[in-house]
N, C-alpha and C positions, 0 to 999 in steps of 0.2 A: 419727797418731802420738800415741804417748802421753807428756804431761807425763815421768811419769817419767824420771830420770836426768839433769833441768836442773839445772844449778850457774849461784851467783852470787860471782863471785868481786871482788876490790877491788883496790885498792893507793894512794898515796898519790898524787898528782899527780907525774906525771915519774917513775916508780917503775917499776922493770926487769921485774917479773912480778905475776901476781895472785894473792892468797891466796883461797882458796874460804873462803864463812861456809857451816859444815856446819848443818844441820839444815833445814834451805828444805824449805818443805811446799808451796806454790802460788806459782806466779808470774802476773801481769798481762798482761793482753795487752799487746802492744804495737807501736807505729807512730806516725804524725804523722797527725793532723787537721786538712788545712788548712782555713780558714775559706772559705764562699761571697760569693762578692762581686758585690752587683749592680751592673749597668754596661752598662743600656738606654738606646737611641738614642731620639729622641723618633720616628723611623721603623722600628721595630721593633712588629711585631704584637704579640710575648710578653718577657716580661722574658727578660734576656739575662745570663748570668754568666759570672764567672772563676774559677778557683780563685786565692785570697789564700796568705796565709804560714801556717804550718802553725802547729800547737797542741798544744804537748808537753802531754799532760795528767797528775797524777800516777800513778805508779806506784807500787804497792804488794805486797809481798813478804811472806810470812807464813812464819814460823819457829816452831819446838818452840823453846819457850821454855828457857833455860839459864845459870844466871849463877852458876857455881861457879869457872869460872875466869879469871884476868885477860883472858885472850885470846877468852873467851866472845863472837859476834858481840852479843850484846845488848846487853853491856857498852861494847864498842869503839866497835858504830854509836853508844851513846847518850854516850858522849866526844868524837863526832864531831860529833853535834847541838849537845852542848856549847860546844863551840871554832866553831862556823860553817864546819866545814871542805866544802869541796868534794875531794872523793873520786872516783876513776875507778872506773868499774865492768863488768864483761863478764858477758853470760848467756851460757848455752852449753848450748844443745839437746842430746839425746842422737843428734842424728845431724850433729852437728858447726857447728849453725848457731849463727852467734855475733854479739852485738850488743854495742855497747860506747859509753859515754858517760860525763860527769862530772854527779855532782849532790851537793846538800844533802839530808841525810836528816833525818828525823823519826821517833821509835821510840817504841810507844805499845803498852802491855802490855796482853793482854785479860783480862777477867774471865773465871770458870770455876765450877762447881757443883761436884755429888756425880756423880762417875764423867765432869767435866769436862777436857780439859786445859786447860792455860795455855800463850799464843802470842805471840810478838808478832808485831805488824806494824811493816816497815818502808818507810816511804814516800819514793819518790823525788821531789827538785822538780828536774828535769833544769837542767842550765849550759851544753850541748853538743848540734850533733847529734848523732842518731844512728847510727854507725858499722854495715855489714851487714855479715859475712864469712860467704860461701858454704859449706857443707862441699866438703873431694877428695870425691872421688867415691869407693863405694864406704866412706866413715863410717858409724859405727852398725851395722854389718849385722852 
């Protein structure tokens, strides 16, 4: 499947619906990492492990850069950054699969050349887990 046609949409903590930030060029993988943990017997031939608690690592989101209007995501995420705010957030696959979490963002504008664009990236430090919803079946097609 291909990337295209993911949205990243937000809303305020406790907020009824999500507003999509338009212009998302790449999204991040994503999932939890949990940590290896060792936890060998002294009667044990080979070291022995567990899986430990998991490891939200950032995530990062790159957009076509845009700051002409008040409601521009570039602007709003970096109001956000501003204020410390933790924000909810949903991706949403083009075949219906949807992830959802709350984090603090970080927005940080790239440089650019001759026949370069300008983008920014916006980085998630997750507050939450991670939420899955499945697509119905027959999404996307």
């Amino acid at each position: 499947m291909l990337a295209n046609g993911a949205k990243l949409g937000f809303k305020k903590k406790g907020g009824a619906t999500y507003t999509d930030l338009p212009g998302l060029k790449e999204i991040p993988e994503m999932g939890v990492e949990p940590e290896k943990v060792e936890n060998t017997c002294l009667t044990d031939a080979n070291k022995m492990y567990e899986q430990g608690i998991g490891d939200l690592p950032e995530m990062t989101y790159k957009f076509k850069y845009d700051n002409t209007k008040a409601d521009s995501p570039y602007r709003v995420m970096r109001e956000a950054q501003a204020a410390g705010e933790v924000l909810s957030f949903q991706e949403t696959l083009k075949d219906g699969t949807a992830t959802a979490y709350d984090a603090q963002v970080s927005v940080k504008r790239t440089g650019g050349g001759v026949n370069g664009v300008i983008e920014f990236e916006l980085t998630m430090m997750v507050q939450s887990d991670l939420k899955f919803t499945d697509p119905t079946s027959g999404a996307g097609s």
